[in-house]
BAFI-3210 file (N, C-alpha, C; in Angstrom, 3 decimals, decimal comma, padded with zeros to 6 digits):
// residues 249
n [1|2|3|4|5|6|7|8|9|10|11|12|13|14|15|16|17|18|19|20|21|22|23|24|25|26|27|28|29|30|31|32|33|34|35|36|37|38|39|40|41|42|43|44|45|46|47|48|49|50|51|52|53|54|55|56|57|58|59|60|61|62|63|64|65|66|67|68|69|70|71|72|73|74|75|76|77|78|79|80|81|82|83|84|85|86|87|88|89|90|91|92|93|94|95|96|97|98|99|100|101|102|103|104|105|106|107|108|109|110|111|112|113|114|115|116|117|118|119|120|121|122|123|124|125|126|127|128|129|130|131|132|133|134|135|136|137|138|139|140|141|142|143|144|145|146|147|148|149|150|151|152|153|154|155|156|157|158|159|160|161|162|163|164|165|166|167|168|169|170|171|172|173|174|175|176|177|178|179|180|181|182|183|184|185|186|187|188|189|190|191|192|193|194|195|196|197|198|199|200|201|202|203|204|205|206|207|208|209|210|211|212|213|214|215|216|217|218|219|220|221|222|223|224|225|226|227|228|229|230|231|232|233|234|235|236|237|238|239|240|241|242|243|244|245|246|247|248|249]
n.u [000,847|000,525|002,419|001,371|001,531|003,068|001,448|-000,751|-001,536|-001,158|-003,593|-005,624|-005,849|-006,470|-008,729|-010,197|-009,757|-012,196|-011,426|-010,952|-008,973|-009,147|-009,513|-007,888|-005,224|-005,812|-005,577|-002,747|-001,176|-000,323|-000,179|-002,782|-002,502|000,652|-000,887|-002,175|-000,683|001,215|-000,260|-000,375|001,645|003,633|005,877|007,939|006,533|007,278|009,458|012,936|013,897|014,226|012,068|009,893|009,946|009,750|006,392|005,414|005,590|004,199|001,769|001,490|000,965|-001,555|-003,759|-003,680|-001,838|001,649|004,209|006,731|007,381|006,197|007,140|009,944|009,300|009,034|011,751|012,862|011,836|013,046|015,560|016,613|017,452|018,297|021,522|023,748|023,450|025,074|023,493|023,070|023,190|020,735|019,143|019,418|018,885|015,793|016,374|019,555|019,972|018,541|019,677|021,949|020,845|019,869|021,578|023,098|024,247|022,935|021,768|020,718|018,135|016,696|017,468|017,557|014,330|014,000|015,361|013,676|012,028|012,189|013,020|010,551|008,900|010,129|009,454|007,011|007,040|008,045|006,822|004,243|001,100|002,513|001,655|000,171|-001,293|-003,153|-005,998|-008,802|-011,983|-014,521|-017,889|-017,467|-016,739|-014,141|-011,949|-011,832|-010,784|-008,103|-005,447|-005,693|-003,434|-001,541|001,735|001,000|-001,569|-003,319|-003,615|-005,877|-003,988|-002,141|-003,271|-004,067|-002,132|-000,978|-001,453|-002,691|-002,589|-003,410|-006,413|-009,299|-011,713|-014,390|-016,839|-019,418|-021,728|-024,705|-026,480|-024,692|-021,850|-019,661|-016,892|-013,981|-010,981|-008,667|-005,094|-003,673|-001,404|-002,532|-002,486|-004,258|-005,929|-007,792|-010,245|-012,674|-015,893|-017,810|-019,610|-023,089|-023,848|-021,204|-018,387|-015,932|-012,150|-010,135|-007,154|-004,804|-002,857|-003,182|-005,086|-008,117|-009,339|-012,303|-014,622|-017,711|-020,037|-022,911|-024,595|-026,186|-026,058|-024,310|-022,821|-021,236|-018,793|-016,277|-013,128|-014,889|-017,303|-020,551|-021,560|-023,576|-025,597|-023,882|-025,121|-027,726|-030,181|-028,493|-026,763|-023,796|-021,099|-018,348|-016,117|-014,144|-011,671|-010,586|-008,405|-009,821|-013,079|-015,444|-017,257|-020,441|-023,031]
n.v [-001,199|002,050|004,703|007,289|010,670|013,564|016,328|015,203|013,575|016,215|017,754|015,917|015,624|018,286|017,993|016,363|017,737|019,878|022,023|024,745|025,871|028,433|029,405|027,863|029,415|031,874|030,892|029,880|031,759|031,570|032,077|031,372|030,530|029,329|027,122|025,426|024,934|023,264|020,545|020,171|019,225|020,860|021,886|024,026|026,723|027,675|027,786|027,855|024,787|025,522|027,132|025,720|023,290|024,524|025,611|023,420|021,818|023,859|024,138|020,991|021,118|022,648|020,801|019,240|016,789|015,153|017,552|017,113|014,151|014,357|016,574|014,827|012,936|014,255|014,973|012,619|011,900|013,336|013,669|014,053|015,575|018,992|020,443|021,918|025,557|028,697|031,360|033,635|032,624|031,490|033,501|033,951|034,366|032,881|031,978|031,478|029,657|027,372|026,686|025,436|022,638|019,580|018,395|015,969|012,913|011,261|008,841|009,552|010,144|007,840|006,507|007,782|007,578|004,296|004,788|006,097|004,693|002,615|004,057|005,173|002,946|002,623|004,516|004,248|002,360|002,465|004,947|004,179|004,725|006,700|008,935|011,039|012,992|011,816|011,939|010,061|010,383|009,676|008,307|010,192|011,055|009,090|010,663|013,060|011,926|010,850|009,355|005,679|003,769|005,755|007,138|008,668|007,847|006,314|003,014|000,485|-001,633|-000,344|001,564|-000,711|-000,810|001,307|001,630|001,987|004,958|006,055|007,937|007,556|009,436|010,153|010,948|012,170|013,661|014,761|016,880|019,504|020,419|022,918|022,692|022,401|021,018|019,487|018,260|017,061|018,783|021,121|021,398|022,076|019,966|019,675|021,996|023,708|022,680|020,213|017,968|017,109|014,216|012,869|011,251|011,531|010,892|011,083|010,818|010,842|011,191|010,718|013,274|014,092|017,681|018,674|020,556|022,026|024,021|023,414|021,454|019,053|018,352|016,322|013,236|011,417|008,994|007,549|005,668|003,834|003,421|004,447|007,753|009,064|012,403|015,211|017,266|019,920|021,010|023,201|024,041|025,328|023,332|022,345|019,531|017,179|014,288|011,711|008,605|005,134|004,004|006,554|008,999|009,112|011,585]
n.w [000,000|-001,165|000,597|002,873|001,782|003,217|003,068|002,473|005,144|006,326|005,649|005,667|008,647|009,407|008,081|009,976|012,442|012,146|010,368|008,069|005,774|005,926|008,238|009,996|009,081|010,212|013,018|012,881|011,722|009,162|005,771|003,569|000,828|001,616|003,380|001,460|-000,367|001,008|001,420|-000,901|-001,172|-002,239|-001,666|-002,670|-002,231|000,033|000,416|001,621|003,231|006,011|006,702|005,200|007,405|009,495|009,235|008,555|011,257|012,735|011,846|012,088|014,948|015,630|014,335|015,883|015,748|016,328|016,629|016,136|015,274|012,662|011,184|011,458|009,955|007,905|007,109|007,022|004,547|002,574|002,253|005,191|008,585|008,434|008,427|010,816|010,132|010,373|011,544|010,081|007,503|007,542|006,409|004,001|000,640|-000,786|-003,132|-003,871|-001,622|-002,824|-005,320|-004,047|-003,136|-003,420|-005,407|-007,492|-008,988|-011,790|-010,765|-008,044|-007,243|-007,852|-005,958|-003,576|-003,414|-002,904|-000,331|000,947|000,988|002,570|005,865|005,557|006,528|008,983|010,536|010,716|012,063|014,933|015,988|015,794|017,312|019,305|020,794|022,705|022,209|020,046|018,008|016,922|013,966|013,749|011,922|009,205|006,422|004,331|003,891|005,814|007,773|009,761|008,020|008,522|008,088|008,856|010,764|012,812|013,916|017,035|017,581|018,732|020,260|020,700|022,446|024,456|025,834|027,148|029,862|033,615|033,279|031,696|029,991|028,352|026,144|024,766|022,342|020,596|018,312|018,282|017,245|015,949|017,747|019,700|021,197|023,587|023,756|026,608|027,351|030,640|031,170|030,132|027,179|024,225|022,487|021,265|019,574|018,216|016,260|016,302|014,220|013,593|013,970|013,787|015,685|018,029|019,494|021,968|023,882|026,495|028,734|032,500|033,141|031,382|029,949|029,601|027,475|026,839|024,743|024,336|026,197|025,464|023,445|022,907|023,328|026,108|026,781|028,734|028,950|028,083|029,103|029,132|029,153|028,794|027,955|028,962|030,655|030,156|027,454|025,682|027,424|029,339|029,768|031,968|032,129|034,171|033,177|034,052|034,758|035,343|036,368|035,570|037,109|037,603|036,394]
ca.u [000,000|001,352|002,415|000,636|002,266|002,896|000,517|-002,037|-001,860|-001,898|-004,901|-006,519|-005,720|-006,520|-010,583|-010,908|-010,398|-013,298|-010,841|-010,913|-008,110|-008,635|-009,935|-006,488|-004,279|-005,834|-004,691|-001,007|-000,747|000,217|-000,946|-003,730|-001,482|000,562|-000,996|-002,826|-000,052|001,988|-001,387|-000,868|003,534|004,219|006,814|008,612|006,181|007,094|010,618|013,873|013,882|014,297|010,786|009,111|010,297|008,559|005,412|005,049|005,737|002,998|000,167|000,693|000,657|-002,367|-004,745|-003,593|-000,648|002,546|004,624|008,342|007,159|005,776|008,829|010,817|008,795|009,148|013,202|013,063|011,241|013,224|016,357|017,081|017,413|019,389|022,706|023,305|024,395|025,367|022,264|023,254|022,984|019,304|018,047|019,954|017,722|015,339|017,008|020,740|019,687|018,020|021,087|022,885|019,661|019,439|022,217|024,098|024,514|021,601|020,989|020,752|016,923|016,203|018,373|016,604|013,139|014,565|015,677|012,803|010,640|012,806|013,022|009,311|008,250|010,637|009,258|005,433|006,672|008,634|006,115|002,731|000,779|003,546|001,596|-000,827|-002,505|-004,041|-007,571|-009,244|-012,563|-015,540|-018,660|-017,538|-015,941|-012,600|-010,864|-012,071|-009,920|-006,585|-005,329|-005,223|-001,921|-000,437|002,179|000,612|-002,868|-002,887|-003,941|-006,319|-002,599|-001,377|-004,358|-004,465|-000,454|-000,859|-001,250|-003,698|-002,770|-004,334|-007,641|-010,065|-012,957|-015,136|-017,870|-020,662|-022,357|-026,138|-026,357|-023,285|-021,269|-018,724|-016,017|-012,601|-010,565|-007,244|-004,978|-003,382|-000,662|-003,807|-002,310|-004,972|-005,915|-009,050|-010,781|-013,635|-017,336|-018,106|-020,703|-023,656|-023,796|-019,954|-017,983|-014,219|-011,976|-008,830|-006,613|-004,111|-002,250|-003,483|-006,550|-008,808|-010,268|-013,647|-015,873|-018,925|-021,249|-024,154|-023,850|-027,189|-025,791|-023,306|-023,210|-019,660|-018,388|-015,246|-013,023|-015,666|-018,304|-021,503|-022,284|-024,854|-025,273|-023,298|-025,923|-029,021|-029,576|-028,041|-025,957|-022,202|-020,692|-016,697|-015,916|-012,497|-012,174|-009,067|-008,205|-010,332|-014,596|-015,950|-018,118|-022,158|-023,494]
ca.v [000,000|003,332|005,525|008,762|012,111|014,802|017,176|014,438|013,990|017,181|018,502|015,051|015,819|019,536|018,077|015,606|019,202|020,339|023,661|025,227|026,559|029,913|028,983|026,745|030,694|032,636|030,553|029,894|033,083|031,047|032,712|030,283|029,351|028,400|026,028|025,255|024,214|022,184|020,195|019,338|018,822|021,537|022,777|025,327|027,631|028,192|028,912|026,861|023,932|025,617|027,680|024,479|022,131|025,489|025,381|021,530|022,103|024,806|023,456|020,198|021,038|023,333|020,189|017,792|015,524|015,466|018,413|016,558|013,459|015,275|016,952|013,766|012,002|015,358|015,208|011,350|011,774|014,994|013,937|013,682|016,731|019,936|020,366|023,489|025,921|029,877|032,175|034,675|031,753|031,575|034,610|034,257|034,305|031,082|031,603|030,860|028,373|026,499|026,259|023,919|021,831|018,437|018,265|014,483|012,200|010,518|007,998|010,061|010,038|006,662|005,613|008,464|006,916|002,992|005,040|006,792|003,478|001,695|004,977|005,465|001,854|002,598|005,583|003,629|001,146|003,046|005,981|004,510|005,156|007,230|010,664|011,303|014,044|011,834|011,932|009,826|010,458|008,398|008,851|010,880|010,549|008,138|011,525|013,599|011,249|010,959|007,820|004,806|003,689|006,776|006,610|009,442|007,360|005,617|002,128|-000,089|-002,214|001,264|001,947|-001,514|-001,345|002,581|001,568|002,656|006,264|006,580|008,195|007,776|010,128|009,869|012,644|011,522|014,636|014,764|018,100|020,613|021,279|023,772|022,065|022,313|019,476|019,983|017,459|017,238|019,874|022,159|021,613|021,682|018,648|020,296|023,342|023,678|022,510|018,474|018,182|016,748|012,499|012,790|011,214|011,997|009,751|011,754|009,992|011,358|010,347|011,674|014,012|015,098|018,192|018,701|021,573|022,076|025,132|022,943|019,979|018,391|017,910|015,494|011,799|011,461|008,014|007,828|004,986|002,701|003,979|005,696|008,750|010,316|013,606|015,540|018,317|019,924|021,746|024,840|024,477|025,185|022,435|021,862|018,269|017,317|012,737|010,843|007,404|004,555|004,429|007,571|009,663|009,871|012,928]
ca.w [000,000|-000,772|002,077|002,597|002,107|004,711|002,681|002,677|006,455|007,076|005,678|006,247|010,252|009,407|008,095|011,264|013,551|011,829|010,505|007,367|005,194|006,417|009,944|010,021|008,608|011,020|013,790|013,053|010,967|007,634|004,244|003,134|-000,153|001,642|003,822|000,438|-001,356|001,724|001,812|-002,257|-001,337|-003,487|-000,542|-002,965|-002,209|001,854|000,302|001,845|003,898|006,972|006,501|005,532|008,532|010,493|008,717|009,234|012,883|013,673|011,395|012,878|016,303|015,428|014,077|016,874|015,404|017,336|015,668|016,046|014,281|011,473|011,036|011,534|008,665|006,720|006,857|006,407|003,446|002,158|002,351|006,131|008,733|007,458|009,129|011,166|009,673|010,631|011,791|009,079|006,714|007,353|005,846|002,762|-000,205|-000,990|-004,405|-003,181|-001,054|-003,404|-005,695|-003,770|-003,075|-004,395|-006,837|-007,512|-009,989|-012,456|-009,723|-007,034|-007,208|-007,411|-004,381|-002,309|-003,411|-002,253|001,240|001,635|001,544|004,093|006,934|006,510|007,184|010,389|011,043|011,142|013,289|015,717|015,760|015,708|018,609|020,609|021,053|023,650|021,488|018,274|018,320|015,345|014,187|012,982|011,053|008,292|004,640|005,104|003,341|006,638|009,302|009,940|007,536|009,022|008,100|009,528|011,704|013,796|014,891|017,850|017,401|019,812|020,867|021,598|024,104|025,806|026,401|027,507|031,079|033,851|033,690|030,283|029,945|026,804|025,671|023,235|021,696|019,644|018,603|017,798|016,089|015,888|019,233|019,861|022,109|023,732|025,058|026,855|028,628|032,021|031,034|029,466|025,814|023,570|022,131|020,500|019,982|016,978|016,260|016,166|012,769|014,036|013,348|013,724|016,550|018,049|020,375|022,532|024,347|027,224|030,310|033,807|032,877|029,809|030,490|028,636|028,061|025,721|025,025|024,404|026,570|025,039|021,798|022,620|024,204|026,338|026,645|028,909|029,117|027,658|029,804|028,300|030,629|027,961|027,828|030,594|030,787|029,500|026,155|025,687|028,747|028,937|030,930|032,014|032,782|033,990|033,028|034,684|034,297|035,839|036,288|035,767|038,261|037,040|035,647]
c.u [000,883|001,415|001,416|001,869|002,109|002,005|-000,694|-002,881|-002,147|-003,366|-006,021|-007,130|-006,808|-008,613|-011,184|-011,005|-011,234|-012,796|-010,877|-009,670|-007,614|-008,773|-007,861|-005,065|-004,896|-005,542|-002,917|-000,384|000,451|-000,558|-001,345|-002,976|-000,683|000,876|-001,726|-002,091|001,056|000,870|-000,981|001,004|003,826|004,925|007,694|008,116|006,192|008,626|011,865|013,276|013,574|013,036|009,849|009,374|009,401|007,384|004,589|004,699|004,490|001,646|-000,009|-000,012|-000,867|-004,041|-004,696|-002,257|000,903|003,611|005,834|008,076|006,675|006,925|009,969|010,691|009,089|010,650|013,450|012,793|011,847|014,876|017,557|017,072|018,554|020,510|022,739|023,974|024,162|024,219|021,985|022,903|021,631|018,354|018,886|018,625|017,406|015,913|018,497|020,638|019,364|019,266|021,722|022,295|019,613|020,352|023,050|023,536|023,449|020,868|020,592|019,122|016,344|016,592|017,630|015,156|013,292|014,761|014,861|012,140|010,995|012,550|011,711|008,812|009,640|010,012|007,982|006,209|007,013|007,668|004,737|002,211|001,564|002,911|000,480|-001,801|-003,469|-005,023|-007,938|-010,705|-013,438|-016,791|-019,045|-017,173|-014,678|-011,829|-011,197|-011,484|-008,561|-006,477|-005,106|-003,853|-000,473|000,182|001,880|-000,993|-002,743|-003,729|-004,918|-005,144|-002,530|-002,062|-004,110|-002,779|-000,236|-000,807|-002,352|-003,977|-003,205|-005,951|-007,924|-011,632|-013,665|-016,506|-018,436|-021,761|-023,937|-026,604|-024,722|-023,207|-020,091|-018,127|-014,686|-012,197|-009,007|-006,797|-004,321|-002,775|-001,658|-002,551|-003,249|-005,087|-007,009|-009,600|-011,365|-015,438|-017,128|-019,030|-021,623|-023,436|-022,552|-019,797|-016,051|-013,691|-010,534|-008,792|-005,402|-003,620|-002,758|-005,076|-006,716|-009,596|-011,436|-014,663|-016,484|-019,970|-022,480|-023,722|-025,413|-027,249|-024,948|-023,763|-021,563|-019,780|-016,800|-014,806|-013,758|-016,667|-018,958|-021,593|-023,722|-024,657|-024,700|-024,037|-027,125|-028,536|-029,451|-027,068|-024,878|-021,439|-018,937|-016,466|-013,961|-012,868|-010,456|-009,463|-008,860|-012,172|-014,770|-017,204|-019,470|-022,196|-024,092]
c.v [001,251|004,556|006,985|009,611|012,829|015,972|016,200|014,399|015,018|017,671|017,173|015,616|017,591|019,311|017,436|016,799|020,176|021,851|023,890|025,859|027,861|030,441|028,561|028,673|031,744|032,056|030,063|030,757|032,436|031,710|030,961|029,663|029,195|027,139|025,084|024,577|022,957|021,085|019,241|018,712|019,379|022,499|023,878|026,624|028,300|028,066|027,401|025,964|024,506|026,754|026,574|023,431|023,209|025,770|024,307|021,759|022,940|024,476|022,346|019,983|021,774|022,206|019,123|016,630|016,399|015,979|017,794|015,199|013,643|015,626|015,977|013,029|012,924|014,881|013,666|011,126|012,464|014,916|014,191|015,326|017,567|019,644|021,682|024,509|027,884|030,710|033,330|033,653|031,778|032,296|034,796|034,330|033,133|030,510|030,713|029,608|026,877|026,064|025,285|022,909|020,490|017,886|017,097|014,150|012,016|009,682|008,290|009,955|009,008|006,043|006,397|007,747|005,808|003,639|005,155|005,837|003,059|002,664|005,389|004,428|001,889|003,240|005,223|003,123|001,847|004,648|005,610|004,062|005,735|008,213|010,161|012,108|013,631|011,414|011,300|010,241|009,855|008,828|009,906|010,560|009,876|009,771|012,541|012,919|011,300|009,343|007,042|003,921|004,618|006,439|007,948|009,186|006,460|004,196|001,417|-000,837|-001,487|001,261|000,943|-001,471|-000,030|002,575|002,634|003,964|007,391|006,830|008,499|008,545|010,073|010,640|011,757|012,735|014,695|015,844|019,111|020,866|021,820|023,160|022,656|021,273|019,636|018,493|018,132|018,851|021,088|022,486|021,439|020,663|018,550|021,327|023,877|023,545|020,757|018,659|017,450|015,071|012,501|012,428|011,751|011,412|010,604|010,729|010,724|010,572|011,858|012,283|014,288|016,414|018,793|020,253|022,085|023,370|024,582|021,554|018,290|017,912|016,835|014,563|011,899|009,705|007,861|006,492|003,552|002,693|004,576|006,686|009,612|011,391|014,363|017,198|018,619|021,186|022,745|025,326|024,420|024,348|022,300|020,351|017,873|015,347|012,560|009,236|006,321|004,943|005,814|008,333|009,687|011,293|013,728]
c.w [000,000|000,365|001,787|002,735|002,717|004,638|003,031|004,281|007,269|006,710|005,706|007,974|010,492|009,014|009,720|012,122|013,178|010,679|008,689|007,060|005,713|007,973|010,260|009,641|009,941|012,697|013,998|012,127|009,697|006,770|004,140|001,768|000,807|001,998|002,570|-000,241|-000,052|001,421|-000,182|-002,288|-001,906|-001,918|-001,208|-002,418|-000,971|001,590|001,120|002,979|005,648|007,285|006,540|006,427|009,695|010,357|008,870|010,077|012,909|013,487|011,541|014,298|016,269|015,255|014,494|016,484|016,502|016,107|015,417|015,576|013,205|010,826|010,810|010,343|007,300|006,510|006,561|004,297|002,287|002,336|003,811|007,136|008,500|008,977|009,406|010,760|010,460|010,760|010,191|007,365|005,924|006,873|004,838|001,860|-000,451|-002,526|-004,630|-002,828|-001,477|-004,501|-005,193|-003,172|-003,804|-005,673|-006,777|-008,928|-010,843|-011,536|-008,418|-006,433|-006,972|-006,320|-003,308|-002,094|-002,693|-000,769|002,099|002,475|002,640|005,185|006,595|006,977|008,790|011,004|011,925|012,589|014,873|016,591|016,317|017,122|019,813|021,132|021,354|022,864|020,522|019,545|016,909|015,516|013,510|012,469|009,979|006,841|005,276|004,938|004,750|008,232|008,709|009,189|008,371|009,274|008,159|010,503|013,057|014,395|015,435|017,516|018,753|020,508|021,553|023,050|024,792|026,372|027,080|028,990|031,493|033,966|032,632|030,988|028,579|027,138|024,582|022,751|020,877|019,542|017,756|017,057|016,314|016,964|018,775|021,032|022,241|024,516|025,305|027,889|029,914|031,952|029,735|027,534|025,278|022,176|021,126|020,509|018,423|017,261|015,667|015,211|013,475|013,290|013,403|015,202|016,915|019,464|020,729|023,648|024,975|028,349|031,264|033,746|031,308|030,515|029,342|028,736|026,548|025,698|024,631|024,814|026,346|023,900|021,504|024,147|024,571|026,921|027,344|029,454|029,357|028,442|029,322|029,649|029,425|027,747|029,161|030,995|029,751|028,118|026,188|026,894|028,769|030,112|030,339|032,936|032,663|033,719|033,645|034,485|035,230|035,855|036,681|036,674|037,125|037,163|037,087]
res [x|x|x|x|x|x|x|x|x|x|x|x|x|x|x|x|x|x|x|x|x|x|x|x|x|x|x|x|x|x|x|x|x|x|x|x|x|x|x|x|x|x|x|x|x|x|x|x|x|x|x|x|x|x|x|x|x|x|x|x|x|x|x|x|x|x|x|x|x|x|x|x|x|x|x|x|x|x|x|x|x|x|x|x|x|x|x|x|x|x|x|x|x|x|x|x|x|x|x|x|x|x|x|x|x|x|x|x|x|x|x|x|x|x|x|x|x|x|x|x|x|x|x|x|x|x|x|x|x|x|x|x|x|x|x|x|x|x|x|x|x|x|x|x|x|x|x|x|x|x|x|x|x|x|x|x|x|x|x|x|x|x|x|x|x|x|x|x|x|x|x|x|x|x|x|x|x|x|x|x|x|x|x|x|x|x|x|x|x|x|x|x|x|x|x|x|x|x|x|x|x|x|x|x|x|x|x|x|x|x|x|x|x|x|x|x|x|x|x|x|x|x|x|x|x|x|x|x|x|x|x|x|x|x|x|x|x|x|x|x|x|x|x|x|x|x|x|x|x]
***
């Protein structure tokens, strides 16, 4: 099966957080091309390497994937990570820069392709299910979740080997909610609108903390526990979830 690309994942990751192109630019202050064009792999257009490895980084951390495996799969994929070079370096022109970019032999290409394959099937194995932050999500188009054979979604293995200081959540929203979900260390883990008939599954160590401006719109489910709805309609409820049976409503 062919691997996915880092454009693919991202703006896959970028539909499961409900966000829009320009929703998605006005929070990590990217010009909409272009998160537009990382999204199709056309990385010329965010200029040298060391622009696009910062681009990766902010718009993944932005739609939930863990930003330093992103990055890791980017420089696997790309030729490996840059080497460091002189501060003054860095603001040369993307024209310069690009000059001494990529240049070897005739075979140089095909041997990178052969590398690539091998260091991303490491990357899966080594990778998949490590990050506390993925969230997958269910009842929508497949092209609206995070791929399955990414190495940034956590797997059911993952969860049962996570130990008891995991906590799972799970959203099931009945018409459109407006949510935020943060873990222990209040990183956000979410922060959008759930589509109504859509569900969404976060996963943390220690605490989830939960909070809904209509808490009648959504069914919560924590660590395989239904709790229903955790309030009435139209009501803005904050729920904190930790690991083991959950407290009734």
């Amino acid at each position: 099966m062919q691997e996915q690309s880092i454009g693919a994942i991202l703006a896959a990751a970028r539909q499961s957080s409900g966000l829009t192109v320009e929703q998605l630019s006005k929070i990590t202050r990217i010009r909409e091309a272009i998160i537009n064009a990382l999204e199709r792999d056309e990385f010329a257009e965010s200029g040298s390497d060391f622009y696009i490895r910062g681009h990766v980084k902010t718009i993944a951390a932005a739609v939930g994937l863990d930003p330093e495996a992103v990055v890791h799969a980017y420089d696997q994929l790309h030729g490996g990570a840059p080497q460091p070079v002189r501060a003054a370096a860095v603001f040369q022109a993307d024209r310069i820069i690009k000059m001494s970019e990529r240049r070897g032999p005739g075979w140089a290409p095909a041997l990178a392709v052969a590398l690539s394959v091998v260091v991303v099937f490491g990357v899966v194995k080594v990778l998949g299910g490590a990050s506390d932050q993925v969230r997958t999500a269910r009842g929508e188009r497949p092209a609206a979740t995070v791929p399955p054979n990414s190495p940034f979604t956590e797997g059911p293995s993952a969860v049962a080997m996570a130990g008891k200081n995991t906590v799972e959540v799970t959203v099931e929203a009945k018409r459109r909610a407006r949510m935020t979900v943060r873990d222990a260390k209040g990183r956000r883990l979410f922060d959008g609108s759930l589509k109504a008939g859509s569900s969404a599954t976060w996963r943390a160590q220690s605490r989830i903390d939960f909070e809904v401006g209509d808490a009648g719109a959504v069914s919560v489910q924590v660590n395989g526990k239904n709790l229903g709805a955790v309030g009435e309609r139209g009501e803005k409820v904050r729920r904190s979830f930790g690991p083991g049976k959950p407290p009734a409503r």
